[in-house]
C-alpha positions as CSV (number, residue, x, y, z in Angstrom):
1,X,-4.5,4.9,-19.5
2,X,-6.0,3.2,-16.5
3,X,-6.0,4.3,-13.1
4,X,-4.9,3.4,-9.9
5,X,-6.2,4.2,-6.9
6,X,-4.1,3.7,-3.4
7,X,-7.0,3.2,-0.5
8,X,-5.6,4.2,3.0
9,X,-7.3,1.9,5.3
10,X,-7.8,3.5,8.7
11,X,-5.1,0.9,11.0
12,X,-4.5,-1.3,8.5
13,X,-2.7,-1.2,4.8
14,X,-2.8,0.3,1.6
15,X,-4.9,-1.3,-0.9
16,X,-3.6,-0.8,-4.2
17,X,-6.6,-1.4,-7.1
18,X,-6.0,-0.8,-10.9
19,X,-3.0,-0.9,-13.6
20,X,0.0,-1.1,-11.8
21,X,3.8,-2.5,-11.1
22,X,5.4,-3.2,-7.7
23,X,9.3,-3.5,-8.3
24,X,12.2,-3.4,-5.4
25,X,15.2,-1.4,-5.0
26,X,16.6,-2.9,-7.4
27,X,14.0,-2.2,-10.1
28,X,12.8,-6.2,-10.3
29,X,9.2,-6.9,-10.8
30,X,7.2,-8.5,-8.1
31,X,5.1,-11.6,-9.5
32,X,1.8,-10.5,-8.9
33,X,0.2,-13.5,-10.8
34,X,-2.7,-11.4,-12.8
35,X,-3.8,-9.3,-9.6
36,X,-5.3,-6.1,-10.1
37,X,-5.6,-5.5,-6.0
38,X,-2.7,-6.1,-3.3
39,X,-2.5,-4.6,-0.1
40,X,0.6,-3.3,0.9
41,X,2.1,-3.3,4.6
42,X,2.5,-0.1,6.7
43,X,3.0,-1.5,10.3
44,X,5.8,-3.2,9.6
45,X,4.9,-6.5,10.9
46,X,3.8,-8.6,8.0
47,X,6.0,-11.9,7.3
48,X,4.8,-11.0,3.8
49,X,5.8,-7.8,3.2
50,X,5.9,-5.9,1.3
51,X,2.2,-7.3,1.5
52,X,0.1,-7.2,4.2
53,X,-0.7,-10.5,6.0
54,X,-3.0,-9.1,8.9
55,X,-0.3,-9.3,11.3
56,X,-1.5,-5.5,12.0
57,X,-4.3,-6.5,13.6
58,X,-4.8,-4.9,17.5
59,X,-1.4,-3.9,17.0
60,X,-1.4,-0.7,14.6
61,X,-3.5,2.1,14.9
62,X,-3.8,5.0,12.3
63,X,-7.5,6.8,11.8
64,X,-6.6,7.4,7.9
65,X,-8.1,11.1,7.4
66,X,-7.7,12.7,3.9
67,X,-6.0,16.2,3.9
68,X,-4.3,18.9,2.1
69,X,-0.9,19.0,2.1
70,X,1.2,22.3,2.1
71,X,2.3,23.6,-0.8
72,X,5.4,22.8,-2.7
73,X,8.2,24.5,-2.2
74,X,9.7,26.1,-5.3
């Protein structure tokens, strides 16, 4: 099985790089057209979203910083 890996870019999107499937609420596919790397929106601005355009630019700030997070609750 191949693997994805979801990059947080510090203010900008989520790159999305491997074996994957974007649907909607609805469970429909996205055509992706063969691509094996998208970037999805987090700002919110994109006229493209659920991908990112670049509208985020000087107007989203997030320093992405890996950390834990607490432990499930049970």
């Amino acid at each position: 099985m191949a693997t994805t890996k979801l990059t947080i870019n510090s203010n900008g999107s989520v790159k999305v790089d491997g074996d994957f499937e974007i649907v909607d609420a609805q469970g429909n596919a996205y055509g992706l057209q063969g691509r094996t790397i998208v970037s999805i929106c987090r700002c919110g601005l994109s006229q493209n979203k659920p991908f990112c355009d670049g509208s985020h630019k000087g107007h989203f700030e997030h320093d992405a910083q890996a950390f834990d997070l607490p432990p499930k609750k049970v």
